[in-house]
C-alpha beads as a LAMMPS data file, in Angstrom:
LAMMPS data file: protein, C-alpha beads

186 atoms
185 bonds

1 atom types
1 bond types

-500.0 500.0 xlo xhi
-500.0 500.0 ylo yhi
-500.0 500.0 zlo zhi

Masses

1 110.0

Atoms # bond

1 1 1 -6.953 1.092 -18.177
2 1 1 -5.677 4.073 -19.324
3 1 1 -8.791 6.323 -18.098
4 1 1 -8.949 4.727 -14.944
5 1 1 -5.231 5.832 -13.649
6 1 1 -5.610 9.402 -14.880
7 1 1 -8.882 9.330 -13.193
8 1 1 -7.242 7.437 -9.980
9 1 1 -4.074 10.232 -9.957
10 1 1 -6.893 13.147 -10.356
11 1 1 -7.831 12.307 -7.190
12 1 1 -4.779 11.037 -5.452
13 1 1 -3.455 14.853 -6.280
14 1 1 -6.327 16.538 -4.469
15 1 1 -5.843 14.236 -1.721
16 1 1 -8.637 12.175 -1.846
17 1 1 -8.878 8.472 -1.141
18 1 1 -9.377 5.330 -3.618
19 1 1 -10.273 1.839 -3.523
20 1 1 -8.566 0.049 -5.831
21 1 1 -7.486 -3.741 -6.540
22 1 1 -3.659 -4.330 -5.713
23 1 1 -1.807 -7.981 -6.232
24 1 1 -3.250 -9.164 -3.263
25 1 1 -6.958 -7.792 -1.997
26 1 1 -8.904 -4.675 -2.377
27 1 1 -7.447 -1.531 -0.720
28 1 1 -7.969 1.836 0.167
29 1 1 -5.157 3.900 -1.281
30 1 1 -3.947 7.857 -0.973
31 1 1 -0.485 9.709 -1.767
32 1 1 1.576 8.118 1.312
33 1 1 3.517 11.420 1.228
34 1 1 -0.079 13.402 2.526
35 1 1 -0.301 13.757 5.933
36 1 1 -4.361 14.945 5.706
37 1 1 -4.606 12.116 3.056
38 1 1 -3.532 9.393 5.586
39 1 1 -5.135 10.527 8.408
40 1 1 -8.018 10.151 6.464
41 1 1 -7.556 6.850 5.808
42 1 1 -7.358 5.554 9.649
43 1 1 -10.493 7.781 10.430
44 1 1 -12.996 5.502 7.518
45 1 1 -10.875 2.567 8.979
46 1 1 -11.635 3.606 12.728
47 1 1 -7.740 1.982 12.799
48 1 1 -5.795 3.221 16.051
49 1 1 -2.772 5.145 14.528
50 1 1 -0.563 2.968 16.520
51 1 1 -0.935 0.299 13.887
52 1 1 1.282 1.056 10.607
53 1 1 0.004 1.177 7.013
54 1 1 1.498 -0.598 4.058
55 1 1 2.799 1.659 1.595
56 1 1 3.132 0.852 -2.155
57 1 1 6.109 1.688 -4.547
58 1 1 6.423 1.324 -8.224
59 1 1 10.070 -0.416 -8.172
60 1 1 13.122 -0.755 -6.459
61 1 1 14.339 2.688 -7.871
62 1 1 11.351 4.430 -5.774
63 1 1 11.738 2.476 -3.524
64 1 1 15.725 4.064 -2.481
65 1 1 14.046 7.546 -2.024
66 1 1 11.783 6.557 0.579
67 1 1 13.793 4.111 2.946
68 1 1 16.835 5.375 4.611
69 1 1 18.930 2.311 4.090
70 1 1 17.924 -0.873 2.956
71 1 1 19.506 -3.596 4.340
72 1 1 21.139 -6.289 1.471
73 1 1 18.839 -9.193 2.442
74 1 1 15.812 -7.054 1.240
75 1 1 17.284 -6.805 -2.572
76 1 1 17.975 -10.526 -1.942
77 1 1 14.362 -11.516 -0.775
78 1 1 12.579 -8.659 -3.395
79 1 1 14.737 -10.768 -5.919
80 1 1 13.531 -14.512 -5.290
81 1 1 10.453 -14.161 -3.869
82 1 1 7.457 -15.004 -6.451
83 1 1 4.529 -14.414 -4.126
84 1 1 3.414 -10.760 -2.840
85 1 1 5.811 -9.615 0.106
86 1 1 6.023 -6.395 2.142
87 1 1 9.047 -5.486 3.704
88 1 1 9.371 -3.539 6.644
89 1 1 12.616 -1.724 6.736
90 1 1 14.165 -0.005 10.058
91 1 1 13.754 4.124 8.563
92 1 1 11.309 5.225 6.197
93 1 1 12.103 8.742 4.925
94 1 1 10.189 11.642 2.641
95 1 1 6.870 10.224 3.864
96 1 1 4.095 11.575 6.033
97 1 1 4.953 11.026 9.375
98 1 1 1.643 9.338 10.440
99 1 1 2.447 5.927 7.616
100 1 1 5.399 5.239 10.043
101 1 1 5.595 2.836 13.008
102 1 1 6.695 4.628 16.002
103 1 1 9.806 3.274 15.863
104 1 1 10.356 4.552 12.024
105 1 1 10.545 1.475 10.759
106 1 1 7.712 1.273 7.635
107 1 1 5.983 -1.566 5.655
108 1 1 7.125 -1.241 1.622
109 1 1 5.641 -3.439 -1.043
110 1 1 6.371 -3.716 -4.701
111 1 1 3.403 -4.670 -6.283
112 1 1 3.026 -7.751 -9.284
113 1 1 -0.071 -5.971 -10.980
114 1 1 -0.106 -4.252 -13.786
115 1 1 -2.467 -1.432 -12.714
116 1 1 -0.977 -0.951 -9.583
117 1 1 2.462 -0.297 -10.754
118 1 1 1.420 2.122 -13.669
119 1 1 -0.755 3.826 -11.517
120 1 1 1.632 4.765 -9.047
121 1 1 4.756 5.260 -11.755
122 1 1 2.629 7.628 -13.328
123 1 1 1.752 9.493 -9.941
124 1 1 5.459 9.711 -9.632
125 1 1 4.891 9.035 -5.297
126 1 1 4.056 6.126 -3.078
127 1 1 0.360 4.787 -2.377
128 1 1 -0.521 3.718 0.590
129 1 1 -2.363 0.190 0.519
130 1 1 -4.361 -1.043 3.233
131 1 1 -7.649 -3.261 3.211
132 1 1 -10.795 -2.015 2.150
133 1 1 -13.098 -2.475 5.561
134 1 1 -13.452 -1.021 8.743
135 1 1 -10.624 -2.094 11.557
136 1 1 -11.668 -5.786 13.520
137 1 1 -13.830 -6.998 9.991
138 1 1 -12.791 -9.416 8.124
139 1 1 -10.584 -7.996 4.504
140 1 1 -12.469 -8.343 1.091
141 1 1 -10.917 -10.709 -1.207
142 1 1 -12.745 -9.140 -4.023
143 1 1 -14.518 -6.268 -5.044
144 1 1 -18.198 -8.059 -4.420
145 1 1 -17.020 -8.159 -0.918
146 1 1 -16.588 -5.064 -0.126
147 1 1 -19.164 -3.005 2.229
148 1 1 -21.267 -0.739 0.315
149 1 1 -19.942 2.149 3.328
150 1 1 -16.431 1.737 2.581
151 1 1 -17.606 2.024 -0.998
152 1 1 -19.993 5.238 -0.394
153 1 1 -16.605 6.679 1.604
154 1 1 -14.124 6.999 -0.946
155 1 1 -13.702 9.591 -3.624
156 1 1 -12.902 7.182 -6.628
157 1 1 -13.447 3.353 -7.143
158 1 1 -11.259 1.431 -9.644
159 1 1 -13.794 -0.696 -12.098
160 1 1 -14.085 -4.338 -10.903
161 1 1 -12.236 -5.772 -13.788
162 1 1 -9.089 -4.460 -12.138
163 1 1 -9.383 -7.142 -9.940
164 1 1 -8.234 -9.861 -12.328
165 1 1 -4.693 -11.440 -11.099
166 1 1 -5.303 -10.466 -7.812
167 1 1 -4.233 -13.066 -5.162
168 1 1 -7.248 -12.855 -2.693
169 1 1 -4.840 -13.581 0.036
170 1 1 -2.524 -10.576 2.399
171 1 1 0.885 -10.325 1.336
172 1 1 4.016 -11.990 3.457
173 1 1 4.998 -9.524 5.744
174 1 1 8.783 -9.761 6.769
175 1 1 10.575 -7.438 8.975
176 1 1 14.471 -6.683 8.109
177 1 1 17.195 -4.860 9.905
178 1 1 20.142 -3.296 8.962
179 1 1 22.366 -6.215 10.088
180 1 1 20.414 -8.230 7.929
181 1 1 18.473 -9.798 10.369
182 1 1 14.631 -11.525 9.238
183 1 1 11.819 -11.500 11.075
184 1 1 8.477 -13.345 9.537
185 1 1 5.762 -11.657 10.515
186 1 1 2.669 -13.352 8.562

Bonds

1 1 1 2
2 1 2 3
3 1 3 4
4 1 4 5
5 1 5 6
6 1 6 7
7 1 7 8
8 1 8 9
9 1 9 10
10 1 10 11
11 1 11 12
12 1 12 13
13 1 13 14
14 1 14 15
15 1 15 16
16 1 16 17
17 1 17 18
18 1 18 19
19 1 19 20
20 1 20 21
21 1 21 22
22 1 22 23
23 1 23 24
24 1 24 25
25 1 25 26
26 1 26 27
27 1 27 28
28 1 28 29
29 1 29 30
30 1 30 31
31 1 31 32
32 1 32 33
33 1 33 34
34 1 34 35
35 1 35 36
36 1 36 37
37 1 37 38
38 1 38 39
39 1 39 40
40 1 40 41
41 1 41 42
42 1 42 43
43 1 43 44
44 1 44 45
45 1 45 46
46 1 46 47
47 1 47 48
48 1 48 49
49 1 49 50
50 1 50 51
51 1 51 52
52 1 52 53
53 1 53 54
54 1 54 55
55 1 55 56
56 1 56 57
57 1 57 58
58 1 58 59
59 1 59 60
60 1 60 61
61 1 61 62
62 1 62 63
63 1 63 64
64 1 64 65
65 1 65 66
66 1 66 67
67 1 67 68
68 1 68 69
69 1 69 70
70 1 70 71
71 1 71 72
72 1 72 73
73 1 73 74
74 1 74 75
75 1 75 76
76 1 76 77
77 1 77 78
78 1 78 79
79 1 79 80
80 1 80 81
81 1 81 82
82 1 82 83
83 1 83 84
84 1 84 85
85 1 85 86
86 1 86 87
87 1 87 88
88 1 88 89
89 1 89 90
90 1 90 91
91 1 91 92
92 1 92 93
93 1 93 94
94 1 94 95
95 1 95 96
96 1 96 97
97 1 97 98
98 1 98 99
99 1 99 100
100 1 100 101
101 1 101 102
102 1 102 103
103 1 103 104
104 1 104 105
105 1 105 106
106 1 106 107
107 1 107 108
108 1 108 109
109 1 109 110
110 1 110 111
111 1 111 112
112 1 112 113
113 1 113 114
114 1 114 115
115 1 115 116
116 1 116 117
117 1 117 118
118 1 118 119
119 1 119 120
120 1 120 121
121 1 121 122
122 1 122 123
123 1 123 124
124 1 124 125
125 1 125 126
126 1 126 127
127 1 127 128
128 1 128 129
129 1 129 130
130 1 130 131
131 1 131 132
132 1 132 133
133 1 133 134
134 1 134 135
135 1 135 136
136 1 136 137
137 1 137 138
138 1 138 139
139 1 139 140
140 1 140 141
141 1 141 142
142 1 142 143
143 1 143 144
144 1 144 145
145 1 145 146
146 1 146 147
147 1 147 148
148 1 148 149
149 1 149 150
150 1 150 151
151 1 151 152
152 1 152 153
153 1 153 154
154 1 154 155
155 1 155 156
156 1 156 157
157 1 157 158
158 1 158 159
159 1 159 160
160 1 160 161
161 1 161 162
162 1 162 163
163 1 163 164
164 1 164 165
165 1 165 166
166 1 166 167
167 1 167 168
168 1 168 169
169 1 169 170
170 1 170 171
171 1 171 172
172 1 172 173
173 1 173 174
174 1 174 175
175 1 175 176
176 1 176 177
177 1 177 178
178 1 178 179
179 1 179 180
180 1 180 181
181 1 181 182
182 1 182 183
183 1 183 184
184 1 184 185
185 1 185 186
């Protein structure tokens, strides 16, 4: 696993894109803090920039540099929940401005896999995490479902056997603001 993050952060550095298994499905990935980088991303997606991105953090420690103020009742639900969750909390900070809703607010997830969190503890920044096809197409579960162009589009692909632990399903996505209010999104 070792080779495959230093090859993964050679190219995350340079700006490039990856496609690599995360706790839930198979995403395309790039530093979250690259403006070029993301823009990149909604261009293979043919995604309308209007439409957020989820962003991926190591732990709870990155996680304080890159949201203004997170409201108690995310600690609580990153705490007890025991299936994959993103969080969207009201002001994202430090990252590029285009992985933010217009409203500020941004989409966080701390990841249960083992090769995403080295990966991105060892890049020292976020990731951004999104699904591996084109906007309107259904999301690959696994690697074998991924389209050969989204494949032929990215600058590094993690090897398949990353994929092992990986839910198949989207993450919970729950919105929080800074009175502690919930909103379930999926």
């Amino acid at each position: 696993m070792d080779s495959e993050i230093k090859g993964a952060i050679e190219v995350l550095k340079e700006g490039g894109i990856i496609l690599y298994p995360t706790d839930t499905i198979w995403g395309l990935g790039c530093d979250a803090t690259n403006k070029e980088a993301v823009q990149r991303i909604f261009d293979l997606k043919e995604r309308a920039e209007s439409k957020s991105l989820i962003t991926l953090v190591a732990d709870e420690d990155m996680l304080c540099k890159y949201v203004k103020e997170i409201p108690a009742i995310a600690l609580q639900l990153i705490e007890v929940n025991d299936k994959p969750m993103t969080i969207i909390y009201p002001q994202g900070v430090g990252l590029a401005e285009n992985v933010l809703a217009e409203d500020g607010s941004v989409g966080i997830r701390i990841p249960n896999n083992e090769f995403c969190k080295t990966l991105i503890k060892k890049f020292g920044k976020p990731i951004i995490s999104t699904s591996a096809n084109i906007s309107g197409e259904e999301a690959p579960t696994y690697y074998e479902d991924i389209s050969i162009d989204i494949i032929d589009s990215v600058d590094w692909v993690a090897d398949p056997y990353l994929e092992e632990g990986s839910t198949g399903e989207p993450s919970q996505i729950i919105k929080v603001g800074i009175g502690s209010e919930i909103q379930v999104i999926r």
